[in-house]
C-alpha positions in Angstrom: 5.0 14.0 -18.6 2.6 15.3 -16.2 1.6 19.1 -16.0 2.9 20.8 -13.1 -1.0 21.3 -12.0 -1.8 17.6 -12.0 1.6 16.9 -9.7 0.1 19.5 -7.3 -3.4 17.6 -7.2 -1.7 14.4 -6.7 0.6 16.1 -3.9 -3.0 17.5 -2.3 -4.4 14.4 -2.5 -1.7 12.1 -0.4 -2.1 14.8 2.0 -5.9 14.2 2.0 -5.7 10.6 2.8 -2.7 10.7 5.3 -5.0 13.0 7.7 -7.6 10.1 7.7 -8.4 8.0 10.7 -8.8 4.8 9.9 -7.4 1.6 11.5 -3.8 1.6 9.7 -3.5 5.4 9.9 -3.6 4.8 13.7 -0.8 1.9 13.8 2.5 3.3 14.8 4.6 3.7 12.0 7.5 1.5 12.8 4.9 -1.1 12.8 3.9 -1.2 9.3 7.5 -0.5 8.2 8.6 -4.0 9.7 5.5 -5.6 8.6 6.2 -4.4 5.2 9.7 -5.2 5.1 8.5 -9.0 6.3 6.1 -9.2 3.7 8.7 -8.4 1.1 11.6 -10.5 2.5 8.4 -13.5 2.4 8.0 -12.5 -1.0 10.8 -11.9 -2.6 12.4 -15.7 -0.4 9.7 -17.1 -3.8 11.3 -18.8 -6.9 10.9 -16.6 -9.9 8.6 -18.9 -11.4 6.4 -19.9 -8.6 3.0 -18.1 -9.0 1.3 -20.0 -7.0 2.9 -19.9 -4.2 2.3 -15.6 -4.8 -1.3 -15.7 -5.3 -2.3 -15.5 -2.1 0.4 -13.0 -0.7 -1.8 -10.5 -2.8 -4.5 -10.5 -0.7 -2.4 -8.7 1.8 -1.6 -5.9 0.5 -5.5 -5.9 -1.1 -6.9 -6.2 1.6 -4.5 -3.2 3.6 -5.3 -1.1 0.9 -9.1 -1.4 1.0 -8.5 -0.8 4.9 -7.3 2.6 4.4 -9.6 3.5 1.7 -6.8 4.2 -0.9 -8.5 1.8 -3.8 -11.1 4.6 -3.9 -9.5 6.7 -5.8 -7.3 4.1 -8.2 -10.6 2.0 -8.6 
């Protein structure tokens, strides 16, 4: 369980990146929320055991994430 001192650093830190300005902070939000909700509909419409087929639907959200700088920390 995590010490109530390292909840408040990671509660600082999301409000750190969310004031950023990078290209996906400035989307509108409703926009990623639909793209996201396609990309798991895509995703999810897979059979179980088709990893293949999922290999290259990780290079989206790689690729977002490495937009918006948020690998930084978790790298």
């Amino acid at each position: 369980m995590a010490s109530p001192g390292a909840s408040a650093f990671d509660i600082r830190y999301l409000d750190i990146i969310s004031s950023r300005d990078t290209s996906i902070h400035r989307l509108d939000p409703r926009a990623k929320l639909l793209t996201t909700l396609a990309y798991i509909v895509a995703v999810a419409s897979f059979d179980k055991y088709t990893v293949t087929g999922l290999v290259p639907s990780s290079y989206t959200p790689l690729s977002l994430s490495r937009s918006g700088t948020f690998l930084s920390r978790i790298c």
